[in-house]
C-alpha positions as CSV (number, residue, x, y, z in Angstrom):
1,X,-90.8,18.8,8.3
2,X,-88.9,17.3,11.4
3,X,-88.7,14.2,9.9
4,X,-87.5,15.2,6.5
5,X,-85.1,17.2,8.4
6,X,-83.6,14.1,10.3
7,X,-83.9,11.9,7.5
8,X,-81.1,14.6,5.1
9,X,-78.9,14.2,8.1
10,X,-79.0,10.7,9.0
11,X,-78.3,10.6,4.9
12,X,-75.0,12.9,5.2
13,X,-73.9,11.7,8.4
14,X,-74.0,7.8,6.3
15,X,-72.1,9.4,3.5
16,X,-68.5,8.0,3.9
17,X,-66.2,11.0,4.7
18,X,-63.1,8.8,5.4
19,X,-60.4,9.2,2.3
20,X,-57.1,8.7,1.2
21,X,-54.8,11.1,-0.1
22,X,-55.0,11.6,-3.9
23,X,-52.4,8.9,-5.5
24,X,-49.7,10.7,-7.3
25,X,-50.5,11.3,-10.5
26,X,-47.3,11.2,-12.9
27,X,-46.7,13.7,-16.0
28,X,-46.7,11.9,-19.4
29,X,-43.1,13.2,-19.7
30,X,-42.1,11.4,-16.6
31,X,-43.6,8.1,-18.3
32,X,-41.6,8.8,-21.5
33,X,-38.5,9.2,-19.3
34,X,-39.1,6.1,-18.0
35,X,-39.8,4.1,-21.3
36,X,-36.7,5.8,-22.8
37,X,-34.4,4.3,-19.5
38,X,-36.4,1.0,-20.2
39,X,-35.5,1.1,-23.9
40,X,-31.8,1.5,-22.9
41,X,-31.5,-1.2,-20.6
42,X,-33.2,-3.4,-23.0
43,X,-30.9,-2.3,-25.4
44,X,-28.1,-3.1,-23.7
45,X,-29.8,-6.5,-21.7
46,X,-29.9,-7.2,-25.6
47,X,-26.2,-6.5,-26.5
48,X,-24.7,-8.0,-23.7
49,X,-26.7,-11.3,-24.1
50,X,-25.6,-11.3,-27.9
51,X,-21.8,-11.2,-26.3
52,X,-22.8,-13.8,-24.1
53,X,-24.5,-16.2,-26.7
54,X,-21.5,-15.9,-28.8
55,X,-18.5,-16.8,-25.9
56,X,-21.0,-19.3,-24.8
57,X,-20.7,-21.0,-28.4
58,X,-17.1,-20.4,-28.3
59,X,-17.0,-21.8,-24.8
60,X,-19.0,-24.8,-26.2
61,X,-16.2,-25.2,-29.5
62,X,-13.1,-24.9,-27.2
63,X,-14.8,-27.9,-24.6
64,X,-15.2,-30.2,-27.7
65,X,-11.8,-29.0,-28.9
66,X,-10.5,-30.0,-25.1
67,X,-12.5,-33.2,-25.2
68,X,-10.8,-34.3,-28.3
69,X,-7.3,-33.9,-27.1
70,X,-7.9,-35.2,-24.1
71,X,-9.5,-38.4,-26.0
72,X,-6.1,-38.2,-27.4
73,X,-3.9,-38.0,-24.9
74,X,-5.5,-41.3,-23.5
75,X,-5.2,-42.9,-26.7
76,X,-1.2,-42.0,-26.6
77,X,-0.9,-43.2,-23.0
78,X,-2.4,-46.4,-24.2
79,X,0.2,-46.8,-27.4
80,X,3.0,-46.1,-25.2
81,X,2.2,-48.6,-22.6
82,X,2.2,-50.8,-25.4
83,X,5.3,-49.8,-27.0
84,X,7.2,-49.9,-23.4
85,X,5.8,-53.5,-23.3
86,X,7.2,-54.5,-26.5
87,X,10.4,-52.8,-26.1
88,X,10.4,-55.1,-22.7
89,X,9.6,-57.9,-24.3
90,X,12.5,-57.6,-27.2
91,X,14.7,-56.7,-24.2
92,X,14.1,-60.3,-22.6
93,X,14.7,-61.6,-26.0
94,X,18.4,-59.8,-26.7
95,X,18.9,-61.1,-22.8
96,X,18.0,-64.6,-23.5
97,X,20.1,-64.4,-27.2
98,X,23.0,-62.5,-25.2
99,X,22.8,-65.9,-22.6
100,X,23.1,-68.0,-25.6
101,X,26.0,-66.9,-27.4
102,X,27.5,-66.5,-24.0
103,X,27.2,-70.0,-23.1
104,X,28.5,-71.1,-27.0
105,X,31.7,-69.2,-26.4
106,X,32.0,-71.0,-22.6
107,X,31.1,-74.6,-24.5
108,X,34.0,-73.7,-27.1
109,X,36.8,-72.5,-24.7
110,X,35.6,-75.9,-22.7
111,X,36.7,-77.5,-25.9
112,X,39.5,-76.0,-26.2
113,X,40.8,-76.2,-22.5
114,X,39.8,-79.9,-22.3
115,X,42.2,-80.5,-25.3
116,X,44.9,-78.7,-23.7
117,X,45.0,-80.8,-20.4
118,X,45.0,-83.9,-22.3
119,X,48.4,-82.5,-23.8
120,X,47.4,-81.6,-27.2
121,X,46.8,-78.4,-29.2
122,X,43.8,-77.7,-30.6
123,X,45.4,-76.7,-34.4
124,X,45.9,-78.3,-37.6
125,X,49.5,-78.5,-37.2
126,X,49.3,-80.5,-33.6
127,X,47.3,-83.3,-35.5
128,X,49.6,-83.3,-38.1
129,X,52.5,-83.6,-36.3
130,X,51.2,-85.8,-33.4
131,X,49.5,-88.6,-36.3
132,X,50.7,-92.5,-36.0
133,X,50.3,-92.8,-39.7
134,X,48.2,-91.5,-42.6
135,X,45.0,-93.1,-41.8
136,X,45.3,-91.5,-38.0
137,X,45.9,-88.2,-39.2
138,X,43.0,-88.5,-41.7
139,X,41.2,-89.5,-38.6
140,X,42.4,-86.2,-36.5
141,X,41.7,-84.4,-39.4
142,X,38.0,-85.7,-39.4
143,X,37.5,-85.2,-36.4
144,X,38.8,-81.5,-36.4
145,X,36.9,-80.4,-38.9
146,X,33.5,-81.8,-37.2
147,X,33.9,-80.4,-34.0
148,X,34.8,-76.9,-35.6
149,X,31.6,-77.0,-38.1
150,X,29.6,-77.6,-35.0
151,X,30.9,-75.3,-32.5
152,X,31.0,-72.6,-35.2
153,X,27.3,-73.5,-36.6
154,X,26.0,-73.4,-33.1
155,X,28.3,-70.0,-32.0
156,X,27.1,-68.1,-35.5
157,X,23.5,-69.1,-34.6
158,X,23.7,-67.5,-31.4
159,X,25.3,-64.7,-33.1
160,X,22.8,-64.4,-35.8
161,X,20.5,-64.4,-32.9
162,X,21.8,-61.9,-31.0
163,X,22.2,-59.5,-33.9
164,X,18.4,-60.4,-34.6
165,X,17.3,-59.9,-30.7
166,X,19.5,-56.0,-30.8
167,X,17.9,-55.1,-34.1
168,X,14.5,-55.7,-32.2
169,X,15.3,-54.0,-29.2
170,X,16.6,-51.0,-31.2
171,X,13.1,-50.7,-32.9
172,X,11.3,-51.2,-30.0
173,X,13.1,-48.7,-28.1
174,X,12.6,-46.1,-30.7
175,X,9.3,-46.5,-31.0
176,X,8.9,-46.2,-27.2
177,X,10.4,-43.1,-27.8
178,X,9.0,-41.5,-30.5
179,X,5.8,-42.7,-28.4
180,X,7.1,-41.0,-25.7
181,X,8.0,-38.0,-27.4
182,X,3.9,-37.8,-29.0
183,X,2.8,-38.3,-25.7
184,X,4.4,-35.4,-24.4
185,X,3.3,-33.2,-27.4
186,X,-0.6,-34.4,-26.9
187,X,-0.5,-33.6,-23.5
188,X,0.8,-30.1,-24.2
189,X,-1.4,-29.7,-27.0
190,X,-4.2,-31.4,-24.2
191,X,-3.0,-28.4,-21.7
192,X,-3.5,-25.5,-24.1
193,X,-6.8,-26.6,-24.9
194,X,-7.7,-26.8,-21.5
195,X,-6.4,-23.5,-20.7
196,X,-8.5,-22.1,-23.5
197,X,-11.6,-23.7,-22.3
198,X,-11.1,-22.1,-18.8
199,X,-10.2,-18.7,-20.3
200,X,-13.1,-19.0,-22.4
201,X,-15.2,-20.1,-19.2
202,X,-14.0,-16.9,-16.8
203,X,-15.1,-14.5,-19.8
204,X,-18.4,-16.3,-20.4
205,X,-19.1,-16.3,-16.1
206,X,-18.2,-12.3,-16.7
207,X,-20.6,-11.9,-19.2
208,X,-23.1,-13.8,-17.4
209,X,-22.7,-11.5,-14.4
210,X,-23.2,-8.5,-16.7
211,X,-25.9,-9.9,-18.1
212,X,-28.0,-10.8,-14.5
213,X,-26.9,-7.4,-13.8
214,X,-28.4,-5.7,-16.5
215,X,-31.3,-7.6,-16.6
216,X,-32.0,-6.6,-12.9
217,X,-31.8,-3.0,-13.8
218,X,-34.1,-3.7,-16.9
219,X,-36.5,-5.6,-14.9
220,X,-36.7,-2.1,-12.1
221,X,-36.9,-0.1,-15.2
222,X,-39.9,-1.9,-16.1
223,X,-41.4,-1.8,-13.4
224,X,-40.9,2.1,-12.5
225,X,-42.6,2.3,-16.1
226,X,-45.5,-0.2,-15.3
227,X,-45.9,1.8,-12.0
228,X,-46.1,5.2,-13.3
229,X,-48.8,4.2,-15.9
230,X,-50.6,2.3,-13.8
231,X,-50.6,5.5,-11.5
232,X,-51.4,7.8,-13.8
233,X,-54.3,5.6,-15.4
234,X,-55.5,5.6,-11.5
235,X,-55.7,9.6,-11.1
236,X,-57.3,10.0,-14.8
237,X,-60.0,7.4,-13.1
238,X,-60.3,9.0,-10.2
239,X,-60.2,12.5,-11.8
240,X,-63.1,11.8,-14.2
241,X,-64.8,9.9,-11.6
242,X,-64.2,13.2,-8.9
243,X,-67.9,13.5,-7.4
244,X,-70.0,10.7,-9.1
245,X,-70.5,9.0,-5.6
246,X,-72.0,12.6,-4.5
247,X,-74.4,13.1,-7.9
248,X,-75.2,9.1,-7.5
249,X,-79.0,9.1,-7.1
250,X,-80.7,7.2,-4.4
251,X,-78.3,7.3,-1.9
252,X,-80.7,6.8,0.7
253,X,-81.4,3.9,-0.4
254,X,-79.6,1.9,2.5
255,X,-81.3,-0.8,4.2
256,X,-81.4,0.4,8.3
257,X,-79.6,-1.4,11.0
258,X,-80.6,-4.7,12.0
259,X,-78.5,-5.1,14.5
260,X,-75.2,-6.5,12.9
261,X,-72.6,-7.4,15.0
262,X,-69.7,-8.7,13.6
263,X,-66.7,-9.8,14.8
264,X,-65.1,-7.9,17.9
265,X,-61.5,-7.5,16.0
266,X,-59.9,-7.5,12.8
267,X,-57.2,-9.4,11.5
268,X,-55.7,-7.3,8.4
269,X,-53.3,-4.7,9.3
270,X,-53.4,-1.0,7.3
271,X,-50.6,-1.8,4.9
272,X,-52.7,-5.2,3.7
273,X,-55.8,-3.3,3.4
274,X,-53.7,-1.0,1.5
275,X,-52.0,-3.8,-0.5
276,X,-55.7,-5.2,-1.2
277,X,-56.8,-2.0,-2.9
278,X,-53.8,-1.6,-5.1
279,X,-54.3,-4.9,-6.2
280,X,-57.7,-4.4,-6.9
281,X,-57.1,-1.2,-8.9
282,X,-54.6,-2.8,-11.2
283,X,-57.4,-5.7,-11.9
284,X,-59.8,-2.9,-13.2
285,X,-57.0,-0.9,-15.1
286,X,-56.1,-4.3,-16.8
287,X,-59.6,-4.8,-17.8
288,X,-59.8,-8.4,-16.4
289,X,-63.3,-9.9,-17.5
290,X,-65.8,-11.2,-15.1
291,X,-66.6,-14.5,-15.0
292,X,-68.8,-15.5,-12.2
293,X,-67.0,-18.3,-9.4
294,X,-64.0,-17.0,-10.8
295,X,-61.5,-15.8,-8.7
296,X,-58.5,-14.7,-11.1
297,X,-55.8,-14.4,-11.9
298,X,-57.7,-13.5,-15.3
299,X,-61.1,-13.3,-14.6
300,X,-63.1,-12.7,-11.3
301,X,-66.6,-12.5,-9.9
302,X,-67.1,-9.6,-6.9
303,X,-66.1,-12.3,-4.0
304,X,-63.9,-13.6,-6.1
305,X,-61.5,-10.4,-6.6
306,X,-62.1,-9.8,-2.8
307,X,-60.3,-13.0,-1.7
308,X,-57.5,-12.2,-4.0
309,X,-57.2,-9.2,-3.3
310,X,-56.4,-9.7,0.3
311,X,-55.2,-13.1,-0.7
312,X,-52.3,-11.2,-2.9
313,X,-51.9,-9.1,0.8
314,X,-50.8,-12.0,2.9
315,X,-53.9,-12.7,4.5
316,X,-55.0,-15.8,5.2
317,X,-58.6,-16.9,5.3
318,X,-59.4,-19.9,7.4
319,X,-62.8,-20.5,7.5
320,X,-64.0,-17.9,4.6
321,X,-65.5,-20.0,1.3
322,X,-65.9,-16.8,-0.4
323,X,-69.9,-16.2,0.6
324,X,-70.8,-12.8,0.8
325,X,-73.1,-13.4,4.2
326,X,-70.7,-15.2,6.0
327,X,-68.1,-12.8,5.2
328,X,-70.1,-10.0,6.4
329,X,-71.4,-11.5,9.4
330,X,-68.4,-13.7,10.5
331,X,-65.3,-12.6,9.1
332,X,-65.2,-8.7,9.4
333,X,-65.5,-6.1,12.3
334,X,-68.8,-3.6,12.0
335,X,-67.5,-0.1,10.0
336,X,-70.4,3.0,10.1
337,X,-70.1,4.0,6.5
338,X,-68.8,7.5,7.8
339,X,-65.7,5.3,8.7
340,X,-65.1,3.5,6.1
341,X,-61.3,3.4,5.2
342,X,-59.8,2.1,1.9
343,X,-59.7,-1.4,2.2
344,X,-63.1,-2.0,4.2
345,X,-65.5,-4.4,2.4
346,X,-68.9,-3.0,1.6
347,X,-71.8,-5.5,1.0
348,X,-75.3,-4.7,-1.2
349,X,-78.1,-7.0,-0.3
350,X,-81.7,-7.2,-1.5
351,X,-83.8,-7.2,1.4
352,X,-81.4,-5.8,4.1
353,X,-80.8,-9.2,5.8
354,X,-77.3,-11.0,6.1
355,X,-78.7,-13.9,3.6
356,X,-80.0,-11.9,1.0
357,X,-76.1,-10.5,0.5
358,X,-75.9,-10.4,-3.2
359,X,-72.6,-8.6,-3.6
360,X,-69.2,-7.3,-2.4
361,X,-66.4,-4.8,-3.2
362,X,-63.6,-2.6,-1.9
363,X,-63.7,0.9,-0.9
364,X,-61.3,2.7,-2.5
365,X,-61.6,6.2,-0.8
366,X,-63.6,9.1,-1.4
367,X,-67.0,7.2,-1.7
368,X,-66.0,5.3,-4.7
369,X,-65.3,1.4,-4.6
370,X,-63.0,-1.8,-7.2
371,X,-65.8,-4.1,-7.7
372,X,-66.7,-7.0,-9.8
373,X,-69.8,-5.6,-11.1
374,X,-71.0,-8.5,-14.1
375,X,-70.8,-10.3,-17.2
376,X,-71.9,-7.2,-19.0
377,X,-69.9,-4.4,-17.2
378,X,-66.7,-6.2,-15.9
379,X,-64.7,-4.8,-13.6
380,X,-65.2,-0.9,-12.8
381,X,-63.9,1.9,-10.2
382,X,-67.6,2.8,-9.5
383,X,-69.4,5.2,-6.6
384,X,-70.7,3.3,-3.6
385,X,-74.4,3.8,-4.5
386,X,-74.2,2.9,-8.2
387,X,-75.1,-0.5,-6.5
388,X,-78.6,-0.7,-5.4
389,X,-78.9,-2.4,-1.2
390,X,-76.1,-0.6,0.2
391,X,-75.7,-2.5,3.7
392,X,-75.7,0.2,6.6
393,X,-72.5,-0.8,7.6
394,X,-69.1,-1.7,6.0
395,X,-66.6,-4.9,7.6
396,X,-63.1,-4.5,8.3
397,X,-61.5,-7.7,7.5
């Protein structure tokens, strides 16, 4: 009678009494509150990138639109350097037809002064009166008239040359500046597109700014909804699953002390253990599938969602390949079951030795555990003992 007596308290005294408060469990209207605010910043995330899409096109129009004239304005620039060299070049040639005539006029009035000195005139009426006879003043005559026809041949020449070289360098300078004149209305026209571009680009950078804004705030909103649910899914579990661990059969089936030791400290602090468990709750509330050597971020096996779990926490894990026994004997501290905290690791063997380990999972509080259970169940928010070979102590990582 002793015995049986020691053995129900050794088995209530093992039962983990260590529990976290109940997580909050939010109202279905709270959720719909939540999906309506979502549904507005959507809305709007939506209308405001419409607004953007469309100045961004415009923006794109007006740059093209910019691009031309400036392709234009270059293309002026180059004509009127062109025009200013050939109104330079008819320049030279007016200069050079200018010299010419010049000197003609200074070769004539040589003529003329040379004729003077020698004491004659330079006139019909000098040779007529000055002849020796008739055949002299046919000679004077002669020679009159040929030194007129040339001087006058080679002055209207230069003339005719210099009317030529003006009448060029007229044209030339108007189309320099009717060039000139082009070139000053592309580069306006070049300005106002540019200015348009650069409005267009300050309304676009607004938009854009409105648009990361709003897509922040849909982004929170989405995750308040995603938390809510997720919270609410959690106490529905836990609510339906209220006093399985208790009712579980077999609880003493837990394989006596052996003399685990453990590792003297642990290296996860309360808000990783905490972070761990959260992570692992929102595996089994997304119904991730169990695939054995898996360790996510879709599938898992029972190690394999521990070491994300505390992998997702910020904990490094030199030295730990993910095998239960050397987790258990190497990598944790020794936790009494009665002590267990949410976050501990609990480990089910089949013969009560470290190397017969055959599985892991995370208390959750309240004698329930997130586990990686099989290819047949999945993952599940289950009671400690639904596992048969519940080691008699947990590990703190």
């Amino acid at each position: 009678m002793l015995k049986k007596l020691i053995a129900a308290f050794l088995i209530l005294t093992l039962v983990p009494t260590a529990a976290i408060a109940a997580p909050p469990k939010p109202t279905q209207a709270q959720i719909d509150a939540a999906k309506k605010l979502e549904d507005e910043k959507k809305a709007a995330a939506d209308a405001s990138a419409a607004k953007l899409n469309s100045a961004k096109k415009t923006l794109k129009q007006l740059a093209a639109i910019a691009t031309a004239k400036h392709k234009l304005y270059v293309s002026a620039q180059n004509e009127l350097k062109m025009k200013t060299k050939q109104a330079d070049l008819a320049m030279k040639h007016l200069q050079i037809a200018q010299a010419s005539v010049s000197s003609g006029k200074r070769a004539i009035g040589k003529l003329a002064a040379n004729a003077y000195v020698s004491g004659g005139g330079f006139t019909d009426l000098d040779s007529i009166l000055n002849a020796d006879g008739p055949q002299d003043l046919a000679d004077r005559l002669s020679a009159l008239d040929a030194v007129g026809q040339n001087n006058s041949t080679a002055l209207d020449r230069y003339k005719s040359a210099e009317v030529v070289a003006s009448s060029a360098q007229k044209v030339a300078d108007t189309a320099k500046q009717a060039q000139a004149a082009a070139t000053i209305k592309v580069a306006s026209a070049k300005k106002v597109a540019e200015a348009a571009e650069a409005m267009q680009q300050e309304e676009v950078d607004k938009l854009q700014a409105v648009q990361n804004k709003l897509a922040k705030e849909l982004a929170v909103a989405q995750k308040t909804r995603v938390t809510l649910e997720q919270q609410r899914q959690l106490a529905l579990l836990e609510e339906s699953n209220a006093g399985r661990a208790a009712l579980t059969p077999d609880q003493s089936k837990i394989w006596p002390d052996i003399g685990f030791t453990g590792r003297s400290s642990t290296r996860s602090t309360e808000a990783m253990r905490a972070a761990a468990v959260e992570f692992a709750s929102k595996q089994v509330l997304a119904k991730k599938r169990y695939v054995w050597g898996s360790e996510g971020p879709t599938t898992f096996d029972c190690s394999g969602l521990v070491y994300a779990a505390y992998r997702d926490a910020g904990l490094g894990w030199p030295n730990w390949d993910r095998l239960n026994s050397s987790l258990y004997w190497v990598s944790t501290k020794r936790v009494p079951l009665s002590d267990l905290v949410p976050g501990d690791l609990l480990f089910y063997s089949y013969k009560g030795t470290v190397n017969t380990i055959h599985h892991i999972t995370i208390y959750a509080g309240g004698g329930m555990m997130w586990e990686a259970n099989s290819k047949d169940k999945g993952l599940l928010y289950s009671s400690i003992y639904s596992v048969k070979g519940l080691m008699p102590y947990g590990g703190r990582v």
